[in-house]
C-alpha positions in Angstrom: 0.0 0.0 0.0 1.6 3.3 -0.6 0.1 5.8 1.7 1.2 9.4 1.5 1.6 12.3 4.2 -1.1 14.9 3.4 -0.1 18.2 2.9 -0.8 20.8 6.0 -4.5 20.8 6.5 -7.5 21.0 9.2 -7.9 18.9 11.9 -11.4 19.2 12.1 -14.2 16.7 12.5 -17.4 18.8 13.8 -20.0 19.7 11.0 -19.6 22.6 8.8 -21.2 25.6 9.7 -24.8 26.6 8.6 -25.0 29.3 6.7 -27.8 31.0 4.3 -25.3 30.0 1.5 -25.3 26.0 2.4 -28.4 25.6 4.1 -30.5 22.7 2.1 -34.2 24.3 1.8 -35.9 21.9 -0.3 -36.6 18.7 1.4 -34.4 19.8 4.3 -35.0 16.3 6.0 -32.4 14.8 3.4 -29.4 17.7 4.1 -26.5 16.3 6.2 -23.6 19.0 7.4 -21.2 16.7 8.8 -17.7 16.5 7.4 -18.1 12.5 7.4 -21.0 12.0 5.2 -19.8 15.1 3.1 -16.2 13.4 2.8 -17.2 9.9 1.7 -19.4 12.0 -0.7 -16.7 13.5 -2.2 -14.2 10.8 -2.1 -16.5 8.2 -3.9 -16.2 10.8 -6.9 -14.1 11.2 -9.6 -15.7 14.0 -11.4 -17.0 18.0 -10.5 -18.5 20.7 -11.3 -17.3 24.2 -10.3 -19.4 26.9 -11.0 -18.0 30.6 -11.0 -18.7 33.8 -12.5 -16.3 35.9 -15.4 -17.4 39.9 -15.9 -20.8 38.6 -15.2 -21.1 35.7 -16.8 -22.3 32.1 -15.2 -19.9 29.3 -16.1 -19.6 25.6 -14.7 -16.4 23.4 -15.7 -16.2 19.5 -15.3 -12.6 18.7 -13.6 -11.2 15.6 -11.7 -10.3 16.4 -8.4 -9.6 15.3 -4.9 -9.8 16.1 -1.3 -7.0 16.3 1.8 -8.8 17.2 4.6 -11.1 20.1 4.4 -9.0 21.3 1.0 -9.9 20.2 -2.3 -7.5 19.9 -5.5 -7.8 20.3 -9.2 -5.6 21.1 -12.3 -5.7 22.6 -14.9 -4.2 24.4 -18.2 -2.1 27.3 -17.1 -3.6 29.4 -20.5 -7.1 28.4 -19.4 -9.5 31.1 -18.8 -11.1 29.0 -16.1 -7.7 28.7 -13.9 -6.9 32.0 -14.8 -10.0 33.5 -13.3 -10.1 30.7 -10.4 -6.5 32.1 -9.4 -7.3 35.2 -8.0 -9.6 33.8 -5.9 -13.2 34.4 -6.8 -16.1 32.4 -5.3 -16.5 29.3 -6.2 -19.0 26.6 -5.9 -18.0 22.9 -6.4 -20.7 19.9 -6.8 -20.8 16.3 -6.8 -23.4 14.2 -7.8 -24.3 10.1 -7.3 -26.9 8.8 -9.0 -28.3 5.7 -7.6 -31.4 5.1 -8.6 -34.6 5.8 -11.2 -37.8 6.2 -9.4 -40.7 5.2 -11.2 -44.0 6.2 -9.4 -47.7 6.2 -10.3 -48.2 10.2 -11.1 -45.3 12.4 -12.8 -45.2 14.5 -9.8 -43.7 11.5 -7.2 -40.9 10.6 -10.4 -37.5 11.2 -9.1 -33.9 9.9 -8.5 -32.4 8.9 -5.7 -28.9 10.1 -5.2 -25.9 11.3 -3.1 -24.8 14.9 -3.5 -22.6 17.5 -1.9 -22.0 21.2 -2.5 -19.0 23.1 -1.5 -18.2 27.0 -0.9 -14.9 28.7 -1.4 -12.6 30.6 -2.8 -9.5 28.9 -4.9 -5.7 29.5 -5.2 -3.0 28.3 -7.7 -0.3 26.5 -6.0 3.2 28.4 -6.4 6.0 26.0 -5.0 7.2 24.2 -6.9 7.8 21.2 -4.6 4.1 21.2 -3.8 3.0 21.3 -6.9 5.0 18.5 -8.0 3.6 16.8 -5.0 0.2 17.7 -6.2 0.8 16.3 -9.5 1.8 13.3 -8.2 -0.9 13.0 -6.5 -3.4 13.9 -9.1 -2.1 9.7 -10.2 -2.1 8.4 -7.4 -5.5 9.8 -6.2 -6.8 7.3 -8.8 -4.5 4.9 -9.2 -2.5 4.1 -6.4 1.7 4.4 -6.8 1.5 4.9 -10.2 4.0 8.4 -9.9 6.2 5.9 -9.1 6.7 4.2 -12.0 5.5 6.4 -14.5 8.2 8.9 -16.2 7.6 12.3 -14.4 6.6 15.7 -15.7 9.0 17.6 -17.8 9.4 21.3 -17.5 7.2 22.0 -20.4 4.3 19.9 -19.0 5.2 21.2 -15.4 4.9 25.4 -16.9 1.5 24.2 -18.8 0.0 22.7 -15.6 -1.6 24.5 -13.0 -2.6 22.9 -9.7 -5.6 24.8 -7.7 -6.0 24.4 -3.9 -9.2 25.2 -2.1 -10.6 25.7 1.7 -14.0 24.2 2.5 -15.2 27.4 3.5 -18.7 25.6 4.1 -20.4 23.0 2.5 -23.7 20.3 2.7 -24.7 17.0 1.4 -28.1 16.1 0.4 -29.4 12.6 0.3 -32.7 10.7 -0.9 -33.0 7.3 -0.6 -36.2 6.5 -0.7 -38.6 3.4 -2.7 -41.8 4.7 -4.9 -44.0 6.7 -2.6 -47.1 7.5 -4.1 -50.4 9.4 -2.8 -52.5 6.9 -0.9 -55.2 7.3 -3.3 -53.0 6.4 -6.5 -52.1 3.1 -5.4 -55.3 1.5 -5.8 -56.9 4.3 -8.5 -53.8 4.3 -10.7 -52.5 0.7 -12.5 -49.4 2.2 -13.6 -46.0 0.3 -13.5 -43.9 1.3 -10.6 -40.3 0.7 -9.6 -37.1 1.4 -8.3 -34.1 0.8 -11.0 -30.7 0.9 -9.3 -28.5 2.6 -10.9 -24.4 2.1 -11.1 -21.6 2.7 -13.2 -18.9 0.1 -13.3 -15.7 -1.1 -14.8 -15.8 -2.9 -17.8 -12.6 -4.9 -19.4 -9.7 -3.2 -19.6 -8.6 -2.7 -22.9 -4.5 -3.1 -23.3 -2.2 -0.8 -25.0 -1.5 -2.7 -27.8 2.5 -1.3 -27.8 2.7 -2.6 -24.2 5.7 -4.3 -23.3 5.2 -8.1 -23.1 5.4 -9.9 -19.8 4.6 -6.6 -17.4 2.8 -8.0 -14.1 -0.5 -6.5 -13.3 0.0 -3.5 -10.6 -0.7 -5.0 -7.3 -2.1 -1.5 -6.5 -5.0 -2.1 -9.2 -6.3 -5.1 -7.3 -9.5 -3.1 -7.1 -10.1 -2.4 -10.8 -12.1 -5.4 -11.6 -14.3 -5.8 -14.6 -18.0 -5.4 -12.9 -16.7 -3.4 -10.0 -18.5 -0.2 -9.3 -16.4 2.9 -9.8 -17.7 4.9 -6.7 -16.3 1.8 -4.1 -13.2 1.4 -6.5 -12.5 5.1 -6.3 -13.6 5.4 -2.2 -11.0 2.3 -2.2 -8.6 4.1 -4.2 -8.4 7.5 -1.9 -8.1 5.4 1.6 -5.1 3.4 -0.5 -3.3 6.6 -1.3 -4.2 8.9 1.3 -4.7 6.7 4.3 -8.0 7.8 5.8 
């Protein structure tokens, strides 16, 4: 297992605070504020989306990223408008989003989803040591597959200048959560014949797919032993971050 120090970073295991930003309004029962549900949240993802604001404008960017604590991590093109702007440390707002189920019910208004999602507040800040941001890079690997900097040939300085790494504080953040079977009005279920269900909802691995200019006889990573064909991504990627990180 290669487990790596974290950089500096909060201590902190209370919820986050409550704000007029955060709070969940809508369904309220289903918002959670505690950094543990909120942290498996996020690392169970791969994916974002941070949404932020240029000369008026509303724009939301898909990234990878990760967590350390209460900071999260991204990259991105050093000539990219988004990291530009992100730099100076405008507000941001980061989501993530599980879907784990269709919801089929008996009237349109009781369709929905269940799902798992989380919604952070801050402000960004482009990493400026270099040894950090090396580390960062490294980590942006190893984040998904575990010890792979360590084998892999490292950045050069033209794809270390190109490359930004962007740090951010959890200023504040909540998670909201429905998991819940069809729930129809009382009257619909005998008044309505409608198929009903619950469709669960995963994405998975499927077959790797081999470079076909790999060198012959390479063992398989012990480190992968968690990318199986059928395996879903949001327990190989939870795996992934307690491999790399520790906790």
């Amino acid at each position: 297992m290669n487990v790596r120090t974290p950089l500096p970073q909060d201590q902190a295991t209370d919820d986050f605070p409550v704000t007029p930003a955060n709070r969940v309004r809508r369904a309220s029962t289903r918002g959670r504020y505690d950094r543990t549900t909120i942290h498996a949240i996020l690392d169970a993802a791969l994916l974002c989306h941070i949404a932020y604001t240029i000369e008026g404008r509303p724009y939301c960017t898909p990234t990878s990223f990760w967590r350390e604590g209460d900071y999260l991590y991204w990259h991105g093109s050093s000539a990219s408008r988004m990291i530009r702007a992100q730099a100076q440390g405008i507000a941001l707002c980061l989501t993530v989003t599980h879907l784990d189920a269709l919801v089929m019910a008996r009237s349109g208004f009781h369709h929905s989803v269940n799902y798992r999602s989380a919604m952070i507040f801050g402000q960004a800040h482009a990493v400026e040591d270099p040894t950090q941001k090396l580390a960062l890079m490294e980590r942006l690997i190893d984040r998904i597959y575990p010890g792979r900097s360590g084998i892999i040939r490292p950045p050069n300085t033209a794809e270390f200048k190109a490359t930004t790494m962007m740090r951010m504080e959890i200023e504040t953040a909540s998670a909201k959560i429905r998991d819940t079977h069809v729930s129809d009005d009382e009257e619909d279920y005998a008044n309505v014949p409608a198929w009903s269900a619950l469709y669960p909802v995963t994405q998975i691995l499927g077959e790797p797919s081999l470079c076909p200019r790999q060198a012959p006889d390479l063992p398989y990573p012990k480190e992968m032993a968690d990318f199986q064909p059928g395996a879903r991504l949001d327990d190989v990627m939870a795996k992934t971050y307690r491999c790399t990180f520790g906790t």
